[in-house]
C-alpha positions as CSV (number, residue, x, y, z in Angstrom):
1,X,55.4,85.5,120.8
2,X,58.5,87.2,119.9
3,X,61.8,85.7,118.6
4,X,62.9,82.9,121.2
5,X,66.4,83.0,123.0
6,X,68.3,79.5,122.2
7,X,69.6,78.6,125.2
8,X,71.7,75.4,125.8
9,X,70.7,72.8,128.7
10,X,74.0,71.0,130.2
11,X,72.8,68.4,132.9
12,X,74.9,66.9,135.3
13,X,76.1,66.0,138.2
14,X,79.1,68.4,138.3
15,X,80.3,66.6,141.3
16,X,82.7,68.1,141.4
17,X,82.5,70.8,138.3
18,X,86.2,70.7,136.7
19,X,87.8,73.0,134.1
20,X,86.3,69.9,131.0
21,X,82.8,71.6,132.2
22,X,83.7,74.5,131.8
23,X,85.8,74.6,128.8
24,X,83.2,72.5,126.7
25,X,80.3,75.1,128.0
26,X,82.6,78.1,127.1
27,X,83.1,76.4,123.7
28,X,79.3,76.1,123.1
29,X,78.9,79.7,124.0
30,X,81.0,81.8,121.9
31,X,81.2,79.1,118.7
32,X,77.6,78.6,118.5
33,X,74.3,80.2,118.3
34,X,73.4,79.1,121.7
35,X,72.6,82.6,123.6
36,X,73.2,81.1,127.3
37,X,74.4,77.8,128.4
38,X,72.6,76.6,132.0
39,X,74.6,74.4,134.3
40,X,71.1,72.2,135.3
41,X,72.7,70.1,138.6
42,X,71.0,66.9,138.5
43,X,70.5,64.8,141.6
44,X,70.6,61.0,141.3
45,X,71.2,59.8,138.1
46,X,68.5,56.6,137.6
47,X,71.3,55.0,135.3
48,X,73.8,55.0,138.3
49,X,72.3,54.0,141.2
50,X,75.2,53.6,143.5
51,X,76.9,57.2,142.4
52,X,78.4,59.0,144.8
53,X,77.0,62.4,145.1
54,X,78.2,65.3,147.1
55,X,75.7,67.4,148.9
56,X,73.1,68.9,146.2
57,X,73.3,72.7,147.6
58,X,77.0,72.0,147.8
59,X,77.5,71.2,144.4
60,X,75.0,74.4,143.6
61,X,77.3,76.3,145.5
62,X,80.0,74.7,143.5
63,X,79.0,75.5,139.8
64,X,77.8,79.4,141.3
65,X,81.3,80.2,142.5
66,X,83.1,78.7,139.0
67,X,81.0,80.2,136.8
68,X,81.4,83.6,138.3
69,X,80.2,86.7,136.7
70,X,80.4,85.3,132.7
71,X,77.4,86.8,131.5
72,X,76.6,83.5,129.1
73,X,76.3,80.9,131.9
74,X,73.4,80.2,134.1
75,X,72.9,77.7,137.0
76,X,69.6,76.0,137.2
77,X,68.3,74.0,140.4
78,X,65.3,72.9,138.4
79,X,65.9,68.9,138.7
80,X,66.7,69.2,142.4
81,X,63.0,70.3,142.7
82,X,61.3,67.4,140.7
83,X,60.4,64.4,141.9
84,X,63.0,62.0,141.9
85,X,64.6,59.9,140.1
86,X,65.4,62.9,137.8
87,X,64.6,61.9,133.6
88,X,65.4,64.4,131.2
89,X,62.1,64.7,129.8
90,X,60.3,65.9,133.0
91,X,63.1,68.8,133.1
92,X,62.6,70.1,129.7
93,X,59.0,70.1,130.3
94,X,59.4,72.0,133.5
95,X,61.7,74.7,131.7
96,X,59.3,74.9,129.2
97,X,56.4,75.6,131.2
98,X,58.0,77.9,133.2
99,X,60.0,80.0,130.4
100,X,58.1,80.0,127.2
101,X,60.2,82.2,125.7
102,X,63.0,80.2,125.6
103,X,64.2,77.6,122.9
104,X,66.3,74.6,124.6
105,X,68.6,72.5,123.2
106,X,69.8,69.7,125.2
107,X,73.6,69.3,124.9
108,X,74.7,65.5,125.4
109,X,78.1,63.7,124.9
110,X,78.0,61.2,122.3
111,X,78.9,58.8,125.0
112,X,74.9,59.4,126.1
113,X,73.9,59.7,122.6
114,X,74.8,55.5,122.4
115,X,72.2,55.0,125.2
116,X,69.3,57.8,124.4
117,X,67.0,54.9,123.3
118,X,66.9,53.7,126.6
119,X,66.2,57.1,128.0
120,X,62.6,58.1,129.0
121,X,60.1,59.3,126.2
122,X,63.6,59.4,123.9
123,X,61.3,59.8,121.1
124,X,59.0,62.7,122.8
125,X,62.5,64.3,123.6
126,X,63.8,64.2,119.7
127,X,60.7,65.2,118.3
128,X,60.1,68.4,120.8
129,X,63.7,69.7,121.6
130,X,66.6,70.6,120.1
131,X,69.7,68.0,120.6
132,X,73.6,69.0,120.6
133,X,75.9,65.8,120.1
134,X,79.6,66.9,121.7
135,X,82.3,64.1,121.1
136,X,83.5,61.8,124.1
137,X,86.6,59.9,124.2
138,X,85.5,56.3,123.2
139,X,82.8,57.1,121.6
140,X,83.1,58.2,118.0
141,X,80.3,61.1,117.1
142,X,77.0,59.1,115.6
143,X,76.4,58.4,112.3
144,X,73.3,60.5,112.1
145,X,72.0,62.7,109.3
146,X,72.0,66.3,111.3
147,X,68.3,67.5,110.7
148,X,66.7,71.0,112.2
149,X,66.9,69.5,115.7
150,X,69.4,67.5,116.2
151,X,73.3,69.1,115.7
152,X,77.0,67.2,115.7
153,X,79.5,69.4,116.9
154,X,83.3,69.4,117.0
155,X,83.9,71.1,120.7
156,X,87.7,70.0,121.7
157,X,88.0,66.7,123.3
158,X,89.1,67.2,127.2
159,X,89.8,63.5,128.8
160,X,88.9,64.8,132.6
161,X,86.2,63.5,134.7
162,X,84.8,64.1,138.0
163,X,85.8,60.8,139.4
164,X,89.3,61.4,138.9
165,X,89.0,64.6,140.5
166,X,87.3,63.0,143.2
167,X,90.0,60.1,144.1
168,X,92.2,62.9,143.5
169,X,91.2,64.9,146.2
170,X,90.3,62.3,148.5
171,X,94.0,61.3,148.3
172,X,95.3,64.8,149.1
173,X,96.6,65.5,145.2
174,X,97.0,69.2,144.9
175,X,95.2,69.4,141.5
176,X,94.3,72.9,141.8
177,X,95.3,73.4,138.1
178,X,92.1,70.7,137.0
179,X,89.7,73.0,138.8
180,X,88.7,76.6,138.5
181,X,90.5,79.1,141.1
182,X,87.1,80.1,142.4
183,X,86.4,76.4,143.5
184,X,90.1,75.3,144.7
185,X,89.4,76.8,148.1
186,X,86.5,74.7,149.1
187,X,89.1,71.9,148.2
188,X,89.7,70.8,151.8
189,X,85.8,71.2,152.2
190,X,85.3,68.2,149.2
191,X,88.3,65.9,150.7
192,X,85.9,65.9,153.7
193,X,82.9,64.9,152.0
194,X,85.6,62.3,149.6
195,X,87.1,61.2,152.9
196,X,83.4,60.3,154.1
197,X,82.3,58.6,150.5
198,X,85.3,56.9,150.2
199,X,84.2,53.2,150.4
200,X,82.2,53.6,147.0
201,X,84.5,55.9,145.2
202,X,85.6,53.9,142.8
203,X,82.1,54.9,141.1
């Protein structure tokens, strides 16, 4: 097997993807030696059961149209295809079957670095990928030894969230400047789906 390509797995639910996403994934790209960073849309997260999700192809369509033609940035419906709910194990493990000759590191905010013990097969996860540990308001970066797999990185510090973009919209804000142009015209097309997810947005 020939040398592999590192490529950078950022799970979420990009619901909506905002310019935070985007920046931090642009970051990762050109400042480190990740080759390609894929935008891996998760369904429903098992650690927030009453989320409030937009439709899943929507939110594919989403991430397509604000990534746009950089040639560093991927999207991957992998998780919407697994059984469900969606653990981060089972999605490395699919990738990895399915593109051996590819080297992923998973790229987690240090807010979900405070929980990882509670995530499935944590241990299975550490000792067979590769983790990248981004800072998160709140949260200071862990005080962990950085070893061959697992990497503490200073990417600038963006306090957006989808949420706020979400009770944003729904309230008719004209935040165009928090999104990516590509996006901004589906905006009447999200305060739809807000308008209709309303009584739970507060999650």
């Amino acid at each position: 097997m020939g040398k592999q390509r590192k490529i950078g797995i950022y799970s979420g639910s990009f619901n909506p993807i905002h310019i935070g996403h985007l920046a931090l994934a642009n970051w990762l790209a050109e400042y480190t030696d990740l080759e390609e960073i894929w935008f891996v849309v998760s369904p429903q997260n098992p650690f927030k059961q009453q989320q409030t999700l937009m439709p899943d192809e929507f939110r594919l369509q989403l991430v397509r149209e604000a990534i746009g033609d950089y040639p560093r940035f991927r999207v991957c419906d992998v998780e919407l295809r697994l059984p469900r709910p969606s653990y981060t194990i089972d999605t490395l493990a699919a990738l990895s079957a399915h593109h051996g000759d590819c080297e992923f590191h998973l790229i987690i905010g240090s807010d979900n670095w405070a929980h990882f013990g509670g995530w499935k097969k944590a241990g299975e996860i550490l000792a067979s990928y590769h983790l990248v540990i981004y800072p998160r308001p709140g949260y200071p970066m862990p005080e962990v030894a950085p070893t061959s797999t697992i990497r503490l990185i200073q990417a600038p510090v963006l306090e957006i969230s989808s949420s706020f973009i979400r009770t944003a919209i729904a309230e008719g804000k004209d935040i165009r400047f928090f999104l990516p142009e590509s996006i901004w015209k589906y905006g009447e097309q999200m305060g739809t789906w807000m308008q209709e997810l309303s009584p739970r947005l507060h999650v």
